[in-house]
C-alpha positions in Angstrom: 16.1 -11.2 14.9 18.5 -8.3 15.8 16.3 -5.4 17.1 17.6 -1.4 17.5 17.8 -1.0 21.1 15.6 1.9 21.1 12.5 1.5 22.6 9.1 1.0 20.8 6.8 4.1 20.4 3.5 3.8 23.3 1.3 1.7 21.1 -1.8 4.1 22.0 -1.0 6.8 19.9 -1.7 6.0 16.1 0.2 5.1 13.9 0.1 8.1 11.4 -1.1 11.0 12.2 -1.4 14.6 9.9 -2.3 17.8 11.0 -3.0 20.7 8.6 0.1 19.8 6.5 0.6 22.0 3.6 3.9 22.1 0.9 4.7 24.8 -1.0 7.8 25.1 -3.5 8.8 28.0 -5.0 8.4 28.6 -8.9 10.5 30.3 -11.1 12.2 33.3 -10.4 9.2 35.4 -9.7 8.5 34.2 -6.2 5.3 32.4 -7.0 4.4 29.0 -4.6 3.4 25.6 -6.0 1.2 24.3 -3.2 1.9 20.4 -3.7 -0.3 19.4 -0.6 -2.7 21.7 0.9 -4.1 21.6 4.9 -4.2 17.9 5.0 -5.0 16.0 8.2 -5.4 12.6 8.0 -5.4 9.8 11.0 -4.0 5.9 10.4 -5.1 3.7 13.1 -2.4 0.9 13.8 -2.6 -2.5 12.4 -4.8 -1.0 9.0 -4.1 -1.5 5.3 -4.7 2.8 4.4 -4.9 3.3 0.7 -3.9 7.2 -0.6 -5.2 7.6 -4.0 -5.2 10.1 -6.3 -4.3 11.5 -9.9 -0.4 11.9 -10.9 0.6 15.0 -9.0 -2.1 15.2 -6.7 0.3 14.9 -3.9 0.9 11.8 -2.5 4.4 11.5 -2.9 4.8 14.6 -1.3 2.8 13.5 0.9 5.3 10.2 1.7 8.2 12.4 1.5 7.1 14.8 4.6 6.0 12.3 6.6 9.3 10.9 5.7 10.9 13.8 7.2 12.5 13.6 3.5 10.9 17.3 3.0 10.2 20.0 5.7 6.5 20.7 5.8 5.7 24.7 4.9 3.5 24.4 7.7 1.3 21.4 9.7 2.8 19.0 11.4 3.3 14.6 10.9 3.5 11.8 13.5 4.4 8.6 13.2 3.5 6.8 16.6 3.4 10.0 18.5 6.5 10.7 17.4 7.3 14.1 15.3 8.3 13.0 11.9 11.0 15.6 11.6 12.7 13.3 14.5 15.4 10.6 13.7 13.5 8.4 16.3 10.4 8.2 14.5 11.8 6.6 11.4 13.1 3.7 13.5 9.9 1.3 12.6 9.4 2.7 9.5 9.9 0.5 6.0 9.7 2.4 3.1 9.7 1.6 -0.7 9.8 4.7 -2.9 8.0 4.4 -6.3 10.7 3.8 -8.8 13.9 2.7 -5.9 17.5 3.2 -7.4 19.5 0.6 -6.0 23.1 -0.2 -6.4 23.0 -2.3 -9.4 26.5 -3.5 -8.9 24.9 -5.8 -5.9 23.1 -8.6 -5.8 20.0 -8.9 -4.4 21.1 -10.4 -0.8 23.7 -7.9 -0.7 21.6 -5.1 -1.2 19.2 -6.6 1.6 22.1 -7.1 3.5 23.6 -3.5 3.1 19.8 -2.0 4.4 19.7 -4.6 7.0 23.1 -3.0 8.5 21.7 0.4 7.8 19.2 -0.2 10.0 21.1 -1.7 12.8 20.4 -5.3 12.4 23.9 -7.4 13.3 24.9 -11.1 13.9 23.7 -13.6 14.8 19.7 -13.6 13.0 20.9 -11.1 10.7 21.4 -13.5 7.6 18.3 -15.3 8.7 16.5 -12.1 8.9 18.0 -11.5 4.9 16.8 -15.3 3.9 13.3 -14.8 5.5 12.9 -11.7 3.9 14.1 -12.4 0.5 12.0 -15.6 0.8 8.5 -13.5 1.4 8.5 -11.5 -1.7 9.6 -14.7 -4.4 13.4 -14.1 -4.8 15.2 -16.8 -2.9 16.1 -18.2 -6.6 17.5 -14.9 -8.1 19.4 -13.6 -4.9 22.8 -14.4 -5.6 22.4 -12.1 -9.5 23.2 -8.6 -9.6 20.8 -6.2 -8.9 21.5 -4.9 -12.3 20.1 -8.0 -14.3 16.6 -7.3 -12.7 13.1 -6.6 -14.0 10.9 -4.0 -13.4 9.1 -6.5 -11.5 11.9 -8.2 -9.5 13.2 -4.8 -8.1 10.2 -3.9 -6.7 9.7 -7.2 -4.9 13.5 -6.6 -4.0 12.4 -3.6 -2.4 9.9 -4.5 -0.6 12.4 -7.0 1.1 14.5 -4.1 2.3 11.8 -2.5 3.8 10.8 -5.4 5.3 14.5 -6.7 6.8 14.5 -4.3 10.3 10.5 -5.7 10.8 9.5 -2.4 11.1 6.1 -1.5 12.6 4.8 0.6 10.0 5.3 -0.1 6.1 5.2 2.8 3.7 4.7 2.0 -0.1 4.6 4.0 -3.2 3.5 2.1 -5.9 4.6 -1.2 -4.7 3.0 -3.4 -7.7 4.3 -0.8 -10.4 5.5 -2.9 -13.0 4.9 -6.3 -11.5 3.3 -8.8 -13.2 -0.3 -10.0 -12.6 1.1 -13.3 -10.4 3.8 -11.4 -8.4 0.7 -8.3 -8.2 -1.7 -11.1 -6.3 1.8 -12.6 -4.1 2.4 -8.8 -3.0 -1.5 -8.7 -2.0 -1.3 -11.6 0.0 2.4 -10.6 1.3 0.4 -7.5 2.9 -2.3 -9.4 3.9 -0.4 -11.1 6.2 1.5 -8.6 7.7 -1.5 -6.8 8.7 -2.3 -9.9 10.6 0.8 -9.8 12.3 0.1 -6.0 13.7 1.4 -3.9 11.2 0.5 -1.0 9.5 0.8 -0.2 5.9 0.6 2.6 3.8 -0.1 2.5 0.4 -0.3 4.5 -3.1 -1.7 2.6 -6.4 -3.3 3.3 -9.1 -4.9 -0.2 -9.4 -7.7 0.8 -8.0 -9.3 -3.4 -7.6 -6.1 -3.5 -5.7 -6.5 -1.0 -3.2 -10.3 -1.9 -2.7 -9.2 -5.5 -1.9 -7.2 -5.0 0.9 -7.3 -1.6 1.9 -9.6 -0.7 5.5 -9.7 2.5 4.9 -8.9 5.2 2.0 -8.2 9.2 1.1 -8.6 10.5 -2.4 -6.3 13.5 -3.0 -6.5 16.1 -6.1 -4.2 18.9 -6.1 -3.1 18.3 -2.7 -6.3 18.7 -1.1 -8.2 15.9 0.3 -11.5 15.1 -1.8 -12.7 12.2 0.1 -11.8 9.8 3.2 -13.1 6.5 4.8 -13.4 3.0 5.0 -13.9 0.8 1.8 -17.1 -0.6 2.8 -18.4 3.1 3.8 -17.6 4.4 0.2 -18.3 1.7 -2.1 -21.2 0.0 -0.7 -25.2 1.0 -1.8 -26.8 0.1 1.6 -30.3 1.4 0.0 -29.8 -1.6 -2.0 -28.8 -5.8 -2.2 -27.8 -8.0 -4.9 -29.1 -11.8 -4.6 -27.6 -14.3 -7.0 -29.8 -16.2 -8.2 -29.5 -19.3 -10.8 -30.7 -18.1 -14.4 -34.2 -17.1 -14.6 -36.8 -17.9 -17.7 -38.8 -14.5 -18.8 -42.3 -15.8 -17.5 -40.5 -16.5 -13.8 -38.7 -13.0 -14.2 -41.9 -11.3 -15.0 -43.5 -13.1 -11.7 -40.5 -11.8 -9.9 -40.7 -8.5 -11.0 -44.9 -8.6 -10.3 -44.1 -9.6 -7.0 -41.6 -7.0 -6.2 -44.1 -4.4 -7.3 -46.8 -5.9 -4.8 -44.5 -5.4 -2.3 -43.5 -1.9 -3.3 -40.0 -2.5 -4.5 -38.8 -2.5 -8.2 -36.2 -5.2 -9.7 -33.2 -2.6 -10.8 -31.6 -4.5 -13.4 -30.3 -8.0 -14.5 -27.4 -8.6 -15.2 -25.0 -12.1 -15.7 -22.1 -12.2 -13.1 -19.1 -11.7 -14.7 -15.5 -12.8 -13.3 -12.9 -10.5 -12.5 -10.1 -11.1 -15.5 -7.2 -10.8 -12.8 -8.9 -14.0 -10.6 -9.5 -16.2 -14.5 -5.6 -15.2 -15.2 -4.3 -17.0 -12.1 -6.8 -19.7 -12.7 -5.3 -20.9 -15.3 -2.1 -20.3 -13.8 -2.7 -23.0 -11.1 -3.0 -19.9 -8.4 0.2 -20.0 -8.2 1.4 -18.6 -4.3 4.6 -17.0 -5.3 6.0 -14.6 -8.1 8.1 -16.1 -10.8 11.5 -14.9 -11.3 
């Protein structure tokens, strides 16, 4: 494909990197400060899957929006490859999908691609096989001639993602990228992602689907109020290592009860029981067929 002739940022530095960033917007007529996002330093290493969680208007989108450059930071400072986020240069590799995108609904879908494709600098020749390829990834190959108008919910996020996608940018930055997508199109998103962080890239993400996020997500930070409540990988936060699981086919009471005897002669104790259960999202696509792509 077409590539901006810029070069590439030095792939040592990482990918995103926040220093003591704080926001503050005024209130009112009084003077008083909101502070929407409150000394946060956080550090993406390329190639990972970062989740930022959080409540509504704990200040992730503000978040987005100064490492964007979209907002000047009150103070603190954003990198994205080394490169100040404040700079023109440093948006270059950067695909972003904002949570609810406004689009020009008088385009179709491959125009719209198209349009951001140009913004971006892509030209002839790959360009329109850069569009197809794109379009193609998120599902929408069948609905790219309609207006952008006619969409779903569903179908302009997964449009969306193929804009951000079209300039194969480095790193991927997504606000709610499954918000109103349906359970099938939700699981072809996942493994959309999936694959580009096999290829080398780096996404960030905010969801409030929190099975989501555990998935696929190497690392996460939990924001509340703009302040960071808690930050690291998946397995470090959500795993017990003081304790295992062993699944085990059905027990009768007298071989639980010798189980549970010779636990206590070891000096161990037998937690709970409980039946496995399947998660409802897997039994949906089940008996979907597991479909790989999102209908339109």
């Amino acid at each position: 494909m077409s590539r901006i002739t810029e070069a590439a940022p030095a792939g040592s530095a990482p990918a995103v990197e926040i220093r003591g960033l704080v926001k503050e917007f005024a209130v009112g007529l009084r003077g008083l400060k909101l502070r929407a996002v409150d000394q946060l330093s956080l550090t993406i290493a390329p190639g990972q899957i970062y989740g930022l969680l959080g409540p509504n208007g704990s200040g992730k989108s503000t978040t987005i929006k100064l490492l964007l450059g979209l907002l000047p930071p009150t103070a603190g400072e954003c990198r994205i490859f080394g490169v100040p986020s404040q700079q023109v240069t440093a948006r270059r590799h950067v695909g972003y999908l904002p949570e609810s995108p406004d689009f020009y609904r008088h385009l179709s879908g491959r125009e719209l691609v198209r349009y951001y494709a140009r913004l971006c600098g892509l030209r002839a020749p790959a360009l329109e096989a850069r569009i197809e390829t794109v379009i193609a990834s998120v599902g929408l190959s069948a609905a790219a001639d309609r207006r952008v108008g006619t969409y779903s919910k569903g179908m302009l996020q997964r449009i969306g993602l193929a804009q951000a996608l079209v300039h194969d940018p480095r790193l991927l930055i997504l606000d709610e990228p499954t918000a109103g997508v349906d359970p099938v199109g939700t699981a072809a998103i996942t493994e959309l992602l999936l694959g580009l962080k096999a290829q080398g890239k780096t996404v960030l993400i905010t969801s409030h689907l929190l099975a989501q996020i555990e998935d696929i997500c190497d690392r996460v930070a939990i924001l509340d109020r703009g302040r960071l409540l808690l930050e690291g990988s998946v397995a470090e936060l959500v795993g017990q290592r003081e304790r295992q699981s062993l699944l085990v086919d059905a027990l009768l009471p007298a071989e639980l009860a010798e189980l549970r005897a010779w636990l206590a002669a070891k000096g161990r104790s037998l937690h709970a029981v409980e039946t496995p259960r399947e998660r409802l999202d897997r039994i949906f696509l089940d008996r979907l067929g597991e479909q790989k792509s999102p209908r339109v």
